[in-house]
C-alpha positions in Angstrom: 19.3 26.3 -33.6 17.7 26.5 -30.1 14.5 25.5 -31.3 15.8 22.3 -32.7 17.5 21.3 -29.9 14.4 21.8 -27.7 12.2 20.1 -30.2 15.3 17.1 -30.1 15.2 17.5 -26.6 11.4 17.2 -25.9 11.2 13.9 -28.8 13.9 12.1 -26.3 12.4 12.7 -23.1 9.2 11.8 -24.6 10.5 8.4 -26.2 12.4 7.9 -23.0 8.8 7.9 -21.1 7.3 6.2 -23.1 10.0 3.0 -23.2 9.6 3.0 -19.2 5.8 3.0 -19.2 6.3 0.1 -21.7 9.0 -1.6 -19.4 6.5 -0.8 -15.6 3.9 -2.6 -17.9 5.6 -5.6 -18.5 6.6 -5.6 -14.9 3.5 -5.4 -13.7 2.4 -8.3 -16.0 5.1 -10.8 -14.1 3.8 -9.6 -11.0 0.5 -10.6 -11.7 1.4 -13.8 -12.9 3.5 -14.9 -10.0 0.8 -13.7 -7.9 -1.8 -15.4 -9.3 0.3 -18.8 -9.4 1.0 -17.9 -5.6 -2.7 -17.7 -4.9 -3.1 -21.0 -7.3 -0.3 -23.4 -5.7 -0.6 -22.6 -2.7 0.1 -25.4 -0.3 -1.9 -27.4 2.2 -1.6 -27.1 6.4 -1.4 -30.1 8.6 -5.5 -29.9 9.0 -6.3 -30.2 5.3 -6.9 -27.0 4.8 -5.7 -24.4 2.8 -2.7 -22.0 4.5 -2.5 -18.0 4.1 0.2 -18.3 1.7 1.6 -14.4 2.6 2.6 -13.7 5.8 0.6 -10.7 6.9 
C-alpha cells in the first residue's frame, strides 16, 4: 500500500511541475511580447528623437 501511495504521490508532484513550467512559459511569452511592443512603440521626445522608454 505504501508503495502505491509513493508512486501516486511522486506522479502528482511531477504533473504538478510540470503544469507550472508550462504556465512560467507562457508567462514568459507575454513578457516578451509586451516588451518587445515597448521597445517598438516607443514614443518620440520634444527633439525628434527617440526617448529611453524605461526609467532606469
Amino acid at each position: 500500500m505504501v508503495p502505491v501511495l509513493l508512486v501516486l504521490l511522486l506522479a502528482l508532484i511531477l504533473f504538478g511541475a510540470g503544469f507550472a513550467v508550462k504556465v512560467l512559459w507562457w508567462v514568459a511569452v507575454a513578457v516578451l511580447v509586451v516588451w518587445l511592443l515597448g521597445f517598438v512603440l516607443r514614443s518620440t521626445s520634444a527633439g525628434g528623437g527617440r526617448s529611453r522608454w524605461y526609467r532606469w
